[in-house]
C-alpha positions, 0 to 999 in steps of 0.5 A: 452750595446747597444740598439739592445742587450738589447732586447735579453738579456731580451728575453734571460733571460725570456725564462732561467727563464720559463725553469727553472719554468717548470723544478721545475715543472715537477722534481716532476711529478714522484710522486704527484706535490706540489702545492707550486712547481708548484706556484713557477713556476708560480710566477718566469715566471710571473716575469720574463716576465716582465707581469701583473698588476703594483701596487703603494705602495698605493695599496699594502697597500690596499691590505695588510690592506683587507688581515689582515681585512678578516683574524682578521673577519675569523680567523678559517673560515669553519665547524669543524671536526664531523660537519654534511656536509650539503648537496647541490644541484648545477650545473655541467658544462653541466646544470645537478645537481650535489648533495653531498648526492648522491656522498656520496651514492658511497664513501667519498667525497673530497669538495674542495671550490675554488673562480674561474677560473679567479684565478691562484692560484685557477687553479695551485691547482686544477691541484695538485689535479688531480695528486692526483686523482688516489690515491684519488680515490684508497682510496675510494675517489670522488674529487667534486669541487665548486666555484662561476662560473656559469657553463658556466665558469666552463669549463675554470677551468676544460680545464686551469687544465686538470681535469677530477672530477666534478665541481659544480657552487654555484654562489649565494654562498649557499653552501659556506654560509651553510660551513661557508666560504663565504665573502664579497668583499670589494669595493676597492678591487673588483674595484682593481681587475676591473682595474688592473687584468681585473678580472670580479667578476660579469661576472664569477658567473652572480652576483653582490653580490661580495662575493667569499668563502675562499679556503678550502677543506673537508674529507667527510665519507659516512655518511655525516660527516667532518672527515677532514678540511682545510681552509685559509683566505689567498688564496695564501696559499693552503693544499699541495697533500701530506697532503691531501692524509695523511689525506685521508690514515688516514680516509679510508673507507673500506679494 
């Protein structure tokens, strides 16, 4: 194959993989998007592009080591099912408060805890979430979401995913330290972050405690109780819309 080919081969090959990434996407639009569909997507247009962060064998095994070091110190992180949610005040994207006691006032409430809008696998969930939205709220419910973004950051999240539920910045982490999620970073790991992902940990909360929450979601009752919970120390892996909305059929409010 001659040097002139080569390039258009690879083209031609990226643009088939990006098509076929869209079109396991959107096979599913007709009913709720799987997270893990749209994920898949992801991952093969990434690849295919040729894109992203080069790692060594020696980081790989960085980050396998702090994966397996998060998860043997937080086998079964978050509060459990009848534990009283604790209520928070925090910031919306605009600067206004957002309180949980005053979302319950109007219905159950879906509390999603994320690490940002620098995350991918933070953003593809999200997006699944909005799809699930209609039914959610047929249920009853109010999506309220929450990571450590300072709020003016929160509109990348909201504008990446389409979203139209509320965002809540909890950048000193309160909120995800009282549901028992929140963790510190290790220092290789942020400065891996730094220099492979250009990823800024204290640019996104205006911090530099380093400290992320693990992914979870929560079924809050109208009388401030968890009648459902979600949580995983691995933030590749996420609760599916259609186990959500299982969960939330199952825990309906009202007629």
């Amino acid at each position: 194959m001659s040097k002139l080919k080569k390039p258009i081969w690879i083209t031609a090959i990226v643009v088939i993989a990006a098509v076929l990434a869209v079109g396991v996407y959107c096979i599913n639009r007709s009913g709720v998007p799987s997270y893990q569909q749209a994920l898949q997507a992801f991952l093969i247009k990434s690849k295919a592009s040729g894109k992203g962060p080069k790692f060594s064998k020696e980081e790989y095994k960085l980050m396998a080591d702090k994966a397996k070091e998060l998860k043997s110190s937080m086998p079964n992180p978050g509060l459990k099912v009848g534990s009283k949610a604790p209520d928070f005040t925090l910031a919306n994207a605009f600067g206004k408060s957002v309180r949980l006691s005053d979302h319950l006032k109007k219905g159950p409430v879906v509390l999603v805890f994320y690490r940002g809008a620098w995350c991918p696998f933070c953003n593809r969930h999200l997006a699944s979430l909005a799809d699930a939205q209609p039914e959610l709220a047929a249920l009853g419910y109010r999506i309220l979401a929450v990571s450590p973004d300072r709020p003016a950051k929160l509109a990348e999240s909201a504008g990446k995913a389409r979203l139209t539920y509320q965002l809540a910045s909890d950048s000193d982490l309160a909120a995800a330290k009282a549901y028992g999620l929140a963790f510190q970073l290790p220092d290789e790991t942020v400065t891996l972050y730094k220099d492979k992902y250009r990823i800024d940990l204290e640019g996104a909360p205006g911090r530099t405690h380093h400290a992320l929450p693990v992914p979870a979601v929560f079924l809050i009752n109208p009388a401030g109780r968890i009648v459902f919970e979600y949580t995983n120390p691995d933030y590749k892996t996420r609760l599916s819309s259609e186990e959500l909305l299982k969960a939330a059929r199952e825990h309906r409010v009202g007629p």
